[in-house]
C-alpha positions as CSV (number, residue, x, y, z in Angstrom):
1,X,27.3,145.5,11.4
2,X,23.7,144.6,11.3
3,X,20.4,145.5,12.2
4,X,19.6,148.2,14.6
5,X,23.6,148.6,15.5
6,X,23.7,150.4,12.5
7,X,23.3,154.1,13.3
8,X,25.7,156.4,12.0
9,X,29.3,156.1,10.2
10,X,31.9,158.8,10.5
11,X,34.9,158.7,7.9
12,X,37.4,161.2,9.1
13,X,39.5,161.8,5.8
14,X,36.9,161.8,3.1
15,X,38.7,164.2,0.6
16,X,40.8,161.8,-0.2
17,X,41.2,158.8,-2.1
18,X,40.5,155.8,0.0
19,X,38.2,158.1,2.3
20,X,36.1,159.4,-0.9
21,X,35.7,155.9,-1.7
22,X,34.6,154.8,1.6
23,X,31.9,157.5,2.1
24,X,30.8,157.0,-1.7
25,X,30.3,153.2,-0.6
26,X,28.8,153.8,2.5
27,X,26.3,155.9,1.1
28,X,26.0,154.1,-1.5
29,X,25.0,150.6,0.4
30,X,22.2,152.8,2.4
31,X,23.2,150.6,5.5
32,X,23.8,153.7,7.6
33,X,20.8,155.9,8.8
34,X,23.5,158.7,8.5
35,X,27.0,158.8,6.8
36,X,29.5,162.1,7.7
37,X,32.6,162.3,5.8
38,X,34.6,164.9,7.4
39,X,37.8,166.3,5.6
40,X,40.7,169.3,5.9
41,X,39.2,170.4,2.5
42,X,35.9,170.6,3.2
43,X,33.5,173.2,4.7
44,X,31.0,173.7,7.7
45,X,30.1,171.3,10.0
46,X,32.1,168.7,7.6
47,X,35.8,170.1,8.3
48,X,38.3,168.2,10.2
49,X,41.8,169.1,10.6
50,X,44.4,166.7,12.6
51,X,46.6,169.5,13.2
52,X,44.0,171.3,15.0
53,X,42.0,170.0,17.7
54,X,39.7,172.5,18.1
55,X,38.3,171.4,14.5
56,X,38.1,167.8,15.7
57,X,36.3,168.5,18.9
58,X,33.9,170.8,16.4
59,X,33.4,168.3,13.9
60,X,32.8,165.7,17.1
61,X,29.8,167.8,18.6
62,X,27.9,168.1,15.0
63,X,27.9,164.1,15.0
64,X,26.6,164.2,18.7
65,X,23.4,166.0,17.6
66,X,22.8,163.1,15.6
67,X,22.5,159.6,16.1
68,X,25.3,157.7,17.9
69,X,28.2,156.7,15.8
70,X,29.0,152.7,15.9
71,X,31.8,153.0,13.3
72,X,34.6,155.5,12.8
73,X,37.2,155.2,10.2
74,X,40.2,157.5,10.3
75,X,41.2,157.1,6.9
76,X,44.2,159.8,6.7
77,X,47.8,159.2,5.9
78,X,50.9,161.6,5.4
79,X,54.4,160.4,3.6
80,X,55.3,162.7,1.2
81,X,54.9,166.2,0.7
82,X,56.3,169.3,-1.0
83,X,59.9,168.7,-1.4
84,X,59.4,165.8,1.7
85,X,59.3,162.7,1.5
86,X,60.5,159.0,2.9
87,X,63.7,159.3,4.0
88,X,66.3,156.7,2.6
89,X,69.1,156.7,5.2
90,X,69.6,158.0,8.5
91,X,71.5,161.6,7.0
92,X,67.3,162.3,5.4
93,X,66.2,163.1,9.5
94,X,64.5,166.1,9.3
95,X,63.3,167.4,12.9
96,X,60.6,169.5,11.1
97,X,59.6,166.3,8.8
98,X,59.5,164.3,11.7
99,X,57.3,165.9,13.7
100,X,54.5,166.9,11.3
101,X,55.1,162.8,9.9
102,X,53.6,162.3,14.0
103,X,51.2,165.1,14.1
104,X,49.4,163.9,11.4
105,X,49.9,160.1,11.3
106,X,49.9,159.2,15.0
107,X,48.4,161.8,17.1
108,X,45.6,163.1,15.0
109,X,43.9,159.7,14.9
110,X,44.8,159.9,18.5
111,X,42.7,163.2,19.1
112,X,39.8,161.6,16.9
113,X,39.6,158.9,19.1
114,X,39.9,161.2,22.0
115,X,36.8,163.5,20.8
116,X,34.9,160.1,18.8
117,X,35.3,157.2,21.2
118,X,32.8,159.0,23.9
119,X,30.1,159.6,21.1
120,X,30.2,155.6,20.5
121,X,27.6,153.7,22.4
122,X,28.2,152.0,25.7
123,X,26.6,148.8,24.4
124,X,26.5,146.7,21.2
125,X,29.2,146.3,18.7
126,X,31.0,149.0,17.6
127,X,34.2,149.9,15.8
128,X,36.7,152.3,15.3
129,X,39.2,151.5,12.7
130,X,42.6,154.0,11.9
131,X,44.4,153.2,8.6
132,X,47.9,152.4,9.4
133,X,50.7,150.4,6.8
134,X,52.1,147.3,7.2
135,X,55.3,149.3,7.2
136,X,54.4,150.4,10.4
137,X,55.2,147.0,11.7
138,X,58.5,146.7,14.0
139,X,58.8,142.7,13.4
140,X,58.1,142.9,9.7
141,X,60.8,145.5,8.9
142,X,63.7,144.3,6.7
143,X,64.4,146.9,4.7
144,X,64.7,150.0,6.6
145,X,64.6,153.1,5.9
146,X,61.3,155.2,5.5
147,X,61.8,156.5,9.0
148,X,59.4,158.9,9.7
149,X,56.6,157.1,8.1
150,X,57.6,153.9,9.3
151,X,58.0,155.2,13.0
152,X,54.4,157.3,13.0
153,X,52.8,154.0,11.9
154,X,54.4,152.0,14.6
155,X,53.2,154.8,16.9
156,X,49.8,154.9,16.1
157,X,49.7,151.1,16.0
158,X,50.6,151.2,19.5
159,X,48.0,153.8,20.0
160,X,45.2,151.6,18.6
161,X,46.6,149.2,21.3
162,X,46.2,151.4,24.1
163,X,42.3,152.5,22.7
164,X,41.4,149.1,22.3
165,X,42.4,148.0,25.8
166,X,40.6,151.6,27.2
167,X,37.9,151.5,25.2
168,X,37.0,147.8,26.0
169,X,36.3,148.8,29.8
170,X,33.3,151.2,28.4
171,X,32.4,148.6,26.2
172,X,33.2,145.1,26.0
173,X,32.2,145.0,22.6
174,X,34.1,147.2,21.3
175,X,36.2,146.9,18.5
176,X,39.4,149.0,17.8
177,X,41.6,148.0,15.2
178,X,44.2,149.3,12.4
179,X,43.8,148.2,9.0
180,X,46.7,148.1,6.4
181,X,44.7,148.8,2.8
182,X,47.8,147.3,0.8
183,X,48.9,150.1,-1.9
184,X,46.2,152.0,-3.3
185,X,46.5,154.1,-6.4
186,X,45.8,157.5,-4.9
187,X,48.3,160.6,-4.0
188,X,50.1,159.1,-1.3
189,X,51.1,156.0,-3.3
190,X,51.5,157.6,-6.5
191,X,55.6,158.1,-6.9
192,X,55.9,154.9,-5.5
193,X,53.6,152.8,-7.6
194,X,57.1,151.7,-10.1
195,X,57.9,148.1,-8.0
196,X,54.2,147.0,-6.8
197,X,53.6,143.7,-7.5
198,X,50.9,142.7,-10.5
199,X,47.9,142.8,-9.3
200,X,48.8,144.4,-6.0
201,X,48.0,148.3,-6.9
202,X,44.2,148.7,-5.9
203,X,42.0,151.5,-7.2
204,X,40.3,153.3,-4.5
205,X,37.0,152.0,-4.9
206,X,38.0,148.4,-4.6
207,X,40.4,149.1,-1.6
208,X,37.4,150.6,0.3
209,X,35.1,147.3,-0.5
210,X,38.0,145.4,1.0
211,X,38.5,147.2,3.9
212,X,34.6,146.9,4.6
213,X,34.4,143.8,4.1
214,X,37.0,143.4,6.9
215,X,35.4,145.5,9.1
216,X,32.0,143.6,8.5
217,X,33.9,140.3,9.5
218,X,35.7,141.7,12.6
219,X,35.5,140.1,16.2
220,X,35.6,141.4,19.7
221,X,38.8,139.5,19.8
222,X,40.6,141.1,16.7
223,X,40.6,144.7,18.9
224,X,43.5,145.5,19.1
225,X,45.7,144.3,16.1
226,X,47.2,145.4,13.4
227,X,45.1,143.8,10.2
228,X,45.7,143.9,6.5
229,X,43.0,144.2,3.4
230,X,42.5,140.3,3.3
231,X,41.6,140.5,7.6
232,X,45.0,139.1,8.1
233,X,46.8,140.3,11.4
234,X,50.3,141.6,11.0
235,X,52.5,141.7,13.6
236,X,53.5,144.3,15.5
């Protein structure tokens, strides 16, 4: 994003690893007039909880008092926690599980969008970007398993679908995507770090580079997809 387009960024998930990392970038580039990273952790006007919509709608009307945001990351995630975590066969289902796996995976990013996309200007390129998994992807599934966070991924892939196609009828360029960071060292990943791949386990701070320099290199015509941490599109 270049020139005058850049306004303000908004990085809804900043306590945590790969959100830290892309508000520490951001900030530390300078290309932004304004950065917000909003989290569940933190205070004030910088508080964002997905489970509670009156926080996002909150959170949205401090960025409205300030310049207009042309890119919103959503870079939250849930797959294990507390005694939960990916289930391994179909006897794991938890109703409980499942529905929090949603809540937090699928239909916060949903309710940012909701209370973000508005704020975005009606003109000039813009992005929104939710992280999803490459697990998430129906066609590329061969091992099975992982249901709930599998599922919620798929869900909010087709969610960035639906946005995409809404949001390009505000603005036609508009860009709404899902990015796949690959596996990052950080919480989420942690007790499943034993079978990546040499080479394949990012730190935080290189994961976030990669993801913005997808984002830098996006198109009108990648809204839409499903894209991993090389700018690859992954099926659905």
């Amino acid at each position: 994003m270049s020139g005058a387009a850049k306004r303000c960024a908004v990085i809804v998930g900043a306590s945590g690893g790969i959100g830290g990392a892309l508000e520490a970038t951001l900030l530390e580039e300078g290309a932004f007039e304004r950065v917000h990273g909003l989290g569940r952790s933190r205070a004030g006007a910088q508080h964002i909880d997905l489970l509670d919509e009156a926080s996002i709608a909150a959170a949205a009307a401090h960025v409205a008092a300030g310049p207009a945001p042309t890119l919103v990351i959503v870079a939250t995630g849930l797959l294990h926690e507390g005694v939960h975590g990916p289930e391994k066969a179909l006897r794991d289902l938890d109703p409980v599980w499942l529905a929090r796996s949603y809540a937090i995976n699928a239909i916060g990013p949903a309710l940012v969008a909701k209370h973000f996309l508005p704020l975005m200007p009606r003109t000039g390129r813009t992005v929104f970007a939710a992280l999803s998994a490459r697990v998430g992807s129906i066609s590329d599934n061969r091992l099975g398993g992982w249901h709930g966070y599998r599922a919620s991924k798929a869900a909010l892939n087709m969610l960035v679908r639906n946005l995409a196609i809404e949001e390009k009828r505000r603005n036609d360029r508009a860009i709404v995507v899902a990015l796949h960071p690959g596996t990052v060292d950080t919480m989420l990943s942690r007790p499943f770090q034993a079978n990546v791949a040499a080479g394949r386990l990012f730190d935080a701070e290189r994961a976030a580079l990669q993801l913005l320099d997808v984002i830098e290199g996006l198109k009108v015509a990648d809204s839409g997809k499903l894209l991993d941490y090389e700018g690859q599109e992954i099926p659905f």
